[in-house]
Backbone bond lengths (Angstrom), bond angles and torsions (degrees), N, CA, C in turn:
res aa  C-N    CA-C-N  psi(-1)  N-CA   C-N-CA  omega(-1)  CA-C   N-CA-C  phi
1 X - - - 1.471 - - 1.531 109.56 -
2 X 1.493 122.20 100.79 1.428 123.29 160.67 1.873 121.98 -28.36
3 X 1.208 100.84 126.43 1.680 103.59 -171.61 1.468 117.57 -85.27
4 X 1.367 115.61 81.00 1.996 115.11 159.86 1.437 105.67 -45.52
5 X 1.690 94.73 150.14 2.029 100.70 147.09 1.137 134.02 -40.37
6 X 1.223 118.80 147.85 1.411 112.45 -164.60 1.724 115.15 -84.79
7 X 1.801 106.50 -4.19 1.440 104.69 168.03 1.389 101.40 -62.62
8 X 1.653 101.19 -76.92 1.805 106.09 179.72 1.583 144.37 -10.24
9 X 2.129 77.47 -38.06 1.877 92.89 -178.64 1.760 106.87 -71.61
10 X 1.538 100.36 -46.18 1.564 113.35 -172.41 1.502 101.24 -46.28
11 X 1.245 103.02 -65.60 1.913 109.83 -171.81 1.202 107.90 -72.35
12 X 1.254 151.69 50.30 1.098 173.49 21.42 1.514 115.85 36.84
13 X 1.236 114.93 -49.70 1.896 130.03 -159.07 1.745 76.18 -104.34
14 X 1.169 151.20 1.60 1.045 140.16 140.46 1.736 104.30 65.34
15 X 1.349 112.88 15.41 1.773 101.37 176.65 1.506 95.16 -131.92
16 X 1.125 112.66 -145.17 1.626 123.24 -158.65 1.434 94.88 -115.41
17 X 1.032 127.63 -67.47 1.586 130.37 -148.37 2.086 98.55 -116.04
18 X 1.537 90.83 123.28 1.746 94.62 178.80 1.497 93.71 -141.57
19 X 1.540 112.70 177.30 1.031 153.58 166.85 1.676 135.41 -53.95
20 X 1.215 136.12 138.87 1.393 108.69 177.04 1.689 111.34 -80.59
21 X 1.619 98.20 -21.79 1.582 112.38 176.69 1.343 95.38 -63.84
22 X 1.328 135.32 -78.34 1.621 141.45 -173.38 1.219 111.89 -20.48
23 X 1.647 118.31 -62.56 1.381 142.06 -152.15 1.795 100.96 -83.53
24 X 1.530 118.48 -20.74 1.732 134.27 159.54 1.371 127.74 -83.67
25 X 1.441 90.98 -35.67 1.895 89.48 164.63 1.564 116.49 -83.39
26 X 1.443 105.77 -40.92 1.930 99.20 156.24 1.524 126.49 -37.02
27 X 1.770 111.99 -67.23 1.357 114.25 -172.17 1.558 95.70 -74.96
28 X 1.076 145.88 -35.67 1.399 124.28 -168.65 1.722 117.82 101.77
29 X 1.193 96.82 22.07 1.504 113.10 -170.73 1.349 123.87 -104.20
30 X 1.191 154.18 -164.12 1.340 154.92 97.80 1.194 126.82 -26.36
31 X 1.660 116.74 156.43 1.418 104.91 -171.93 1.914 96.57 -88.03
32 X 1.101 120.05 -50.47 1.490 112.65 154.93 1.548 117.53 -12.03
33 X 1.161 108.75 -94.01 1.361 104.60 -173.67 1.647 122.41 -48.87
34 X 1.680 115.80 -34.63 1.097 119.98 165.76 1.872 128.96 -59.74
35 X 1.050 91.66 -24.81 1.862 116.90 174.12 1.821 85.09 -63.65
36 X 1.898 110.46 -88.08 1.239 104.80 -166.87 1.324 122.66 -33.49
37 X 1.716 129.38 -40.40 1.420 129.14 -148.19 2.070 93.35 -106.85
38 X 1.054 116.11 -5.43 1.345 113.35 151.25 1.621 126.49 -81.48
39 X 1.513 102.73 -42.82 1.651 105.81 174.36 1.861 98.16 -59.25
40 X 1.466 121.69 -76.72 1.555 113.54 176.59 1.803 112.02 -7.22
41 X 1.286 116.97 -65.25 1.347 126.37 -179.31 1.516 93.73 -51.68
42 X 0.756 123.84 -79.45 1.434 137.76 175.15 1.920 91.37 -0.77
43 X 1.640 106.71 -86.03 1.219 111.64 -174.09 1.590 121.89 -47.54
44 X 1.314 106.18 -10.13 1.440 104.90 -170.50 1.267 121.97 -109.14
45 X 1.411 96.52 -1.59 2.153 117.90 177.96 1.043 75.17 69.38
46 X 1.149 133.07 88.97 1.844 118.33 132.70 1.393 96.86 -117.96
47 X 1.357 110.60 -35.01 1.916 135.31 -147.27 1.629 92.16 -103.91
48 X 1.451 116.63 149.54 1.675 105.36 160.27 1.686 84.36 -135.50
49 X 0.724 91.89 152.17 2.041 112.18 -176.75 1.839 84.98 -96.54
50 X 1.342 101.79 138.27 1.780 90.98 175.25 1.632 109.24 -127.36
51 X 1.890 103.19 -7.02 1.084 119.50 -168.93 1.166 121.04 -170.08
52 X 1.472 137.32 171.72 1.412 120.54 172.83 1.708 100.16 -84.68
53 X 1.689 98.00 134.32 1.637 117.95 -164.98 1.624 116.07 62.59
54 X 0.917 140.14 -3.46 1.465 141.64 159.92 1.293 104.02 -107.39
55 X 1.712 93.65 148.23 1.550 123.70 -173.03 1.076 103.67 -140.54
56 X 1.745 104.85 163.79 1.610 95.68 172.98 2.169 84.53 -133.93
57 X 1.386 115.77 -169.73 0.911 141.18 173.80 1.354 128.17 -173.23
58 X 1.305 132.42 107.06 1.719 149.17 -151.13 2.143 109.18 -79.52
59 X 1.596 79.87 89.17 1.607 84.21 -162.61 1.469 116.30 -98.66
60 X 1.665 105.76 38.82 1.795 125.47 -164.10 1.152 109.85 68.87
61 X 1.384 110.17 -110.08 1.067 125.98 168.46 1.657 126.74 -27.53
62 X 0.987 111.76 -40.13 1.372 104.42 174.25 1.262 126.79 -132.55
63 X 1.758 97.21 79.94 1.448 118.53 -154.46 1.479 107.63 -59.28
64 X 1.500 125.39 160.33 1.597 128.63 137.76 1.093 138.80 -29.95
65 X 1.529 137.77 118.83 1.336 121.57 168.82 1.311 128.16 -148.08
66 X 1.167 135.56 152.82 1.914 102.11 -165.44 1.695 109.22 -72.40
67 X 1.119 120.78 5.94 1.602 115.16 -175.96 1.735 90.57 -95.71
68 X 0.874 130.64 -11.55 1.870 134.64 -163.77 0.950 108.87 -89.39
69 X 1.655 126.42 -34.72 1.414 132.08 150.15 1.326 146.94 -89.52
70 X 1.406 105.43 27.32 1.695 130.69 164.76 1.359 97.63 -61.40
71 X 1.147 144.80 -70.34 1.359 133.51 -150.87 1.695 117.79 -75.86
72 X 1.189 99.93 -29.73 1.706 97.53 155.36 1.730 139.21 -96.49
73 X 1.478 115.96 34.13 1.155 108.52 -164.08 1.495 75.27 -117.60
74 X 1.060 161.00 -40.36 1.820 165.07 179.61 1.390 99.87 -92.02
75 X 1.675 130.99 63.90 1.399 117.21 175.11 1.038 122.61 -75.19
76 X 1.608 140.90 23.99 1.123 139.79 163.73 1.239 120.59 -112.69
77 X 1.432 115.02 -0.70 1.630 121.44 -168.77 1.561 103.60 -159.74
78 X 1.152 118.87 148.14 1.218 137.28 177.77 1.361 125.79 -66.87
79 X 1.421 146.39 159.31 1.246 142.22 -172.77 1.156 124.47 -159.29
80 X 1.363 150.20 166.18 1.603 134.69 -144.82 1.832 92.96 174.35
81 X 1.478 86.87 119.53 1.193 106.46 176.06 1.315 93.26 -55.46
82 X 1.710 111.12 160.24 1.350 101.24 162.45 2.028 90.39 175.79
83 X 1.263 134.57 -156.47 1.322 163.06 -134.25 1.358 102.39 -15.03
84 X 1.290 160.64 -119.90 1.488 150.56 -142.56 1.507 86.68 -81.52
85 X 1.891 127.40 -58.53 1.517 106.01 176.70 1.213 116.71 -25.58
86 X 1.218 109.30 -81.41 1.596 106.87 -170.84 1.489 133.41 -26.93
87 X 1.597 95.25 -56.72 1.500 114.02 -169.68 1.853 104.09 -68.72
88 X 1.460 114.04 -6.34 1.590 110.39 164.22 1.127 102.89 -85.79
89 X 1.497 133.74 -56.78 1.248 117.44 -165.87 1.163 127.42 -61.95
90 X 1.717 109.11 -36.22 1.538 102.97 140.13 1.492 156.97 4.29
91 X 1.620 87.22 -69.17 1.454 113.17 -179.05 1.894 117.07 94.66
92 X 1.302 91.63 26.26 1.401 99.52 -153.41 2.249 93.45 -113.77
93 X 0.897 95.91 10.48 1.625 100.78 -162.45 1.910 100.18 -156.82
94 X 1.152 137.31 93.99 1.337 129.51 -171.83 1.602 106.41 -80.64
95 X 1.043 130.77 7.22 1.661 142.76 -176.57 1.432 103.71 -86.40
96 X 1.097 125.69 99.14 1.573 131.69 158.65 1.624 100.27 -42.88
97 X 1.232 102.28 109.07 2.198 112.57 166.47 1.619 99.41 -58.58
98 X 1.295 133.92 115.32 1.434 140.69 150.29 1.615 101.73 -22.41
99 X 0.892 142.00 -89.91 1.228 149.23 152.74 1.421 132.26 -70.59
100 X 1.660 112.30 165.07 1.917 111.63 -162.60 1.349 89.31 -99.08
101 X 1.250 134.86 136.42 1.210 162.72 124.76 1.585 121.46 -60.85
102 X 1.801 86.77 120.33 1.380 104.98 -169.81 1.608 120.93 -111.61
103 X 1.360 148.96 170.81 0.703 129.02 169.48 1.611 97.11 -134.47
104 X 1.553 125.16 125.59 1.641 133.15 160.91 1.539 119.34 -136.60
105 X 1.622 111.80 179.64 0.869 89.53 -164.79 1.845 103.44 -115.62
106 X 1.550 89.36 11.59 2.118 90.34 169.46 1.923 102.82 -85.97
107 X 1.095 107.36 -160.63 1.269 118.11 -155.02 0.891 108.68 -67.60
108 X 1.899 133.18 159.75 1.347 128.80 -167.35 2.009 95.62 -84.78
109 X 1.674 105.82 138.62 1.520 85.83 172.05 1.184 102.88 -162.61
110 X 1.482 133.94 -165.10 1.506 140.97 -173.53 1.217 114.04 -111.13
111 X 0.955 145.70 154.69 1.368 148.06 158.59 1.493 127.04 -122.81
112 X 1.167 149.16 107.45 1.408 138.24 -161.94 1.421 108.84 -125.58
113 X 1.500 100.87 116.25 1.878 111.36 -166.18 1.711 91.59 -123.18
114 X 1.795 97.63 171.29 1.596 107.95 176.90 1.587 98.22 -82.37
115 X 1.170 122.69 24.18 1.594 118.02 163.62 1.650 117.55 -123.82
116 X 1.547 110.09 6.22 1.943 96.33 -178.09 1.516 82.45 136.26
117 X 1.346 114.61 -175.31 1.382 138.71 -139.72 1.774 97.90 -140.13
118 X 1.150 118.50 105.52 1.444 125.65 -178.74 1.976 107.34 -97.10
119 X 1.343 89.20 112.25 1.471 104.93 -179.72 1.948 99.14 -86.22
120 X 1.574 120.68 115.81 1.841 109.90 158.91 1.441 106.44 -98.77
121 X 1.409 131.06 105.45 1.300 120.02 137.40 1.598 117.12 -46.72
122 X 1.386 97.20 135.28 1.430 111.93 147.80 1.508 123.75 -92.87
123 X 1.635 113.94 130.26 1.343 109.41 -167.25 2.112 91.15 -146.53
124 X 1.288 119.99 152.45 1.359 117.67 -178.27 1.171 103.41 -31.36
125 X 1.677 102.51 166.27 1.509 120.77 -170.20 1.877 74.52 -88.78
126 X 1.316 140.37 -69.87 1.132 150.42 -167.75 1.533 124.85 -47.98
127 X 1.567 98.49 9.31 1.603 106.49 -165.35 1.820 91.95 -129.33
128 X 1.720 103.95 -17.20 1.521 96.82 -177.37 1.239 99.79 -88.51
129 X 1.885 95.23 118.51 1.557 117.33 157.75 1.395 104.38 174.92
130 X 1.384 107.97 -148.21 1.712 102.92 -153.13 0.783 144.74 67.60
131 X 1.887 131.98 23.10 1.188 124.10 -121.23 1.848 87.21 -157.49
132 X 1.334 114.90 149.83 1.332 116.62 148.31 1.310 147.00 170.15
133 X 1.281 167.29 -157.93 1.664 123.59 -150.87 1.445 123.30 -87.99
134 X 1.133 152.40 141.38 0.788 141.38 -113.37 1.983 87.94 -113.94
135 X 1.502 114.43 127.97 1.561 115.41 172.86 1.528 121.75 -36.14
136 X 1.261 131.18 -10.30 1.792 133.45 -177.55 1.251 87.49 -92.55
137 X 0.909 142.74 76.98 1.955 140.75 152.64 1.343 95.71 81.40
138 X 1.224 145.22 17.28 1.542 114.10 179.50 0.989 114.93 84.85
139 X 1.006 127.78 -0.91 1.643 107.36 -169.59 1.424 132.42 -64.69
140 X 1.440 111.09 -26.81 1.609 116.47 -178.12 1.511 105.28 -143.30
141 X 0.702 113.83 179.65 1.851 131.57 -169.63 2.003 92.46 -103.59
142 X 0.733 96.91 126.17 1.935 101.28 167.01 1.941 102.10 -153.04
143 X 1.273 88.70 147.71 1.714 110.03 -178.73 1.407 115.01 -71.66
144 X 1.320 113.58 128.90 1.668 117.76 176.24 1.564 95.32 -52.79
145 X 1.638 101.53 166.19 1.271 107.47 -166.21 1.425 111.86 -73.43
146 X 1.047 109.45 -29.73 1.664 115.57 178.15 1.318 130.21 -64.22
147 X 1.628 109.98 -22.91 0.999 132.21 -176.97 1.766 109.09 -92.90
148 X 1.360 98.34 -37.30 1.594 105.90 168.26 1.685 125.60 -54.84
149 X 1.681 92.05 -31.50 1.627 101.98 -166.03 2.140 91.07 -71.99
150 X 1.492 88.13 -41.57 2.314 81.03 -164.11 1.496 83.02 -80.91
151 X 0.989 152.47 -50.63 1.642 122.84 178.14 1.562 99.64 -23.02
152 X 1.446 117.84 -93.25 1.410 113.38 -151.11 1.461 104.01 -51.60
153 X 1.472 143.51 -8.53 1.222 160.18 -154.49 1.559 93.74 -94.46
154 X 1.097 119.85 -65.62 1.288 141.93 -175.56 1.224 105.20 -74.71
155 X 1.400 160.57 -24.57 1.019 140.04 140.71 1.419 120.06 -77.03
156 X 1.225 114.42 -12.67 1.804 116.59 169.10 1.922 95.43 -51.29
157 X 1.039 110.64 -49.87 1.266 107.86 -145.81 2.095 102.92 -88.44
158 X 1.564 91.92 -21.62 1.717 77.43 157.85 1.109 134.52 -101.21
159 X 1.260 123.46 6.79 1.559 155.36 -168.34 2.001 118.60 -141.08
160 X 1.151 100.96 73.20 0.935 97.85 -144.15 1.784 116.27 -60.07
161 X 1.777 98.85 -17.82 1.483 126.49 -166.75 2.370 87.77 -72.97
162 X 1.046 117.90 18.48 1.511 112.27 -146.67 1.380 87.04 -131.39
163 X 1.247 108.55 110.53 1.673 112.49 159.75 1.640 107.10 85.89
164 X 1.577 120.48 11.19 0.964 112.12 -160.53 1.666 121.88 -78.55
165 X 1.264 138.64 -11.10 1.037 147.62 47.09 1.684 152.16 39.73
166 X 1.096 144.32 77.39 1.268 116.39 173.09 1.823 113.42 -108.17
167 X 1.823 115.58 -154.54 1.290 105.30 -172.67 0.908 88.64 -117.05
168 X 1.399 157.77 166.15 1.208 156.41 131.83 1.271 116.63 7.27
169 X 1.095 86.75 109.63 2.116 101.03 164.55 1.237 128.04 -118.32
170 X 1.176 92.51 122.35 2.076 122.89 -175.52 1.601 100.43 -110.03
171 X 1.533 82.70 87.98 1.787 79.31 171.13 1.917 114.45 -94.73
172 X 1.118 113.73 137.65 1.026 122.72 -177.85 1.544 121.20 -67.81
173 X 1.527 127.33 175.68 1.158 101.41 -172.23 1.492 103.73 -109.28
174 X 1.308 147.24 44.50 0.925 166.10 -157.71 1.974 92.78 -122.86
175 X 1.356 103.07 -44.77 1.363 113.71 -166.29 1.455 120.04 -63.38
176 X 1.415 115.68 137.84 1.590 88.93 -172.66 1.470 83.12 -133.79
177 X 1.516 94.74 157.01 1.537 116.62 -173.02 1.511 101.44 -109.57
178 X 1.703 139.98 -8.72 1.288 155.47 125.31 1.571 106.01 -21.21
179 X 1.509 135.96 -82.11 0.991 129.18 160.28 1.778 143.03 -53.05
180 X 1.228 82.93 -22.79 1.583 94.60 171.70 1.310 107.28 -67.15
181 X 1.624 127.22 -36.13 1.269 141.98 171.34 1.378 108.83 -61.66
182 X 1.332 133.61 -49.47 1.364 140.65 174.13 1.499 111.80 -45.86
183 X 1.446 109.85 -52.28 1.488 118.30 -173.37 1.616 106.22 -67.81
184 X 1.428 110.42 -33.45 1.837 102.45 -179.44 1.354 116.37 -80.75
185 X 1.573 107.91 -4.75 1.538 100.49 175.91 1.482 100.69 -99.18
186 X 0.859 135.19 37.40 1.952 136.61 -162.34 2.146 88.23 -135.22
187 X 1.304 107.09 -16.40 1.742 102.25 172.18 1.357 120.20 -78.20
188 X 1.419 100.31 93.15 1.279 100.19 164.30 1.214 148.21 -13.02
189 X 1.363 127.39 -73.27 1.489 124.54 132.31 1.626 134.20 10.59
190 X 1.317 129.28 74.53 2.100 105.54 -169.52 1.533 91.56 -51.70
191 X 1.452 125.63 -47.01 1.752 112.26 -147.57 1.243 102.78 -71.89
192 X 1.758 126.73 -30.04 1.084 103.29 -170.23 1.614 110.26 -93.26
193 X 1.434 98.74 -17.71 1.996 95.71 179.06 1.355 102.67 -56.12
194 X 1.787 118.84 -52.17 1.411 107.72 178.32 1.512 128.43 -65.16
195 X 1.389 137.01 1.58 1.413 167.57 123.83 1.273 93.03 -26.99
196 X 1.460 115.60 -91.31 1.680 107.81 -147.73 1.737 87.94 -85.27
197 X 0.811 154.75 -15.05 1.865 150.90 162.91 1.702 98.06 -42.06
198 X 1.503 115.62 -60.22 1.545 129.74 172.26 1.589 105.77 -37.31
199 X 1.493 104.60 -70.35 1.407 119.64 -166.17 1.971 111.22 -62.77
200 X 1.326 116.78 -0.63 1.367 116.34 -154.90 1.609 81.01 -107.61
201 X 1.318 108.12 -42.62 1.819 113.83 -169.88 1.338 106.32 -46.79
202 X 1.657 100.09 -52.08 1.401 110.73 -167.02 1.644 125.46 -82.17
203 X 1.310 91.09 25.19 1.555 104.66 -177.63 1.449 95.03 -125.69
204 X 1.521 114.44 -39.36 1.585 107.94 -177.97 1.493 109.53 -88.57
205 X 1.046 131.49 18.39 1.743 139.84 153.94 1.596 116.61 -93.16
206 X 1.370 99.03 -5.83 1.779 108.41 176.93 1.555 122.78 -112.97
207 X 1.635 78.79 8.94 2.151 85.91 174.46 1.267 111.35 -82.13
């Protein structure tokens, strides 16, 4: 494969946020050399580094945002907006989350980008679902609302310091507490389904 610039290669992948692998198999380079000729950009504001091996680049139309780079910060596993995130985008929680909250099923961990602070729960492989792209273009995977509420439910109850507390909830009437019930009996777990089953009552006696 003949080697273009490494702008050319990027705008090529035609989205916002790529890879240092992506942005090397485009130009035809090394990942070395592709590292150096992305940092250069870097110095010149064209490039924003958002992470180690992810980049972004501001292509109008399909601006930057910290929800735009959920799908490449875990490149081996999948991830899904979901527990107070969710329940804002929702509209169901008026508290901006300090950080995006994720839900997967590799190890629980942190992530720290030039856009915010990416929280991954780990939660069963058998519990990930409910989930799907989010109405603003697609850009990321986030949890129906119902499914958002027993996430934080479901980790209340294995963490106990987690959710102990919530902010005000305005559930809409779209919302059903019928399915919300469906989703807590789908937890694997008996102690903790019967945990967050407990914890769901006592939220639907406070509507």
């Amino acid at each position: 494969m003949p080697k273009i610039s490494i702008l050319s290669a990027i705008k090529r992948l035609k989205r916002p946020v790529f890879t240092t692998r992506e942005a090397a198999a485009c130009a035809g380079g090394s990942l070395s050399n592709t590292v150096q000729a992305l940092n250069n950009l870097v110095k010149q504001g064209v490039v924003v580094k958002i992470a180690r091996g992810v980049w972004g680049l501001d292509m109008g139309g399909h601006r930057l945002s910290r929800h735009s780079v959920i799908p490449f910060l875990l490149p081996r596993s999948r991830a899904y907006v979901s527990f107070l995130s969710a329940l804002h985008l929702h509209g169901i929680i008026e508290q901006i989350p300090q950080s995006v909250m994720l839900a997967s099923v590799g190890h629980t961990k942190t992530v720290k980008t030039k856009f915010g602070t990416f929280f991954f729960h780990k939660i069963s492989p058998g519990f990930f679902k409910g989930f799907g792209w989010h109405k603003s273009g697609g850009e990321f995977l986030i949890a129906e609302p119902e499914k958002a509420l027993i996430d934080c439910l479901y980790l209340s109850a294995r963490k106990k310091r987690q959710f102990g507390h919530f902010p005000e909830l305005r559930f809409p009437k779209s919302f059903s507490f019928k399915k919300a019930r469906r989703w807590a009996g789908e937890i694997p777990d008996k102690r903790l389904r019967t945990a967050v089953l407990r914890k769901l009552g006592t939220i639907y006696e406070r509507v």
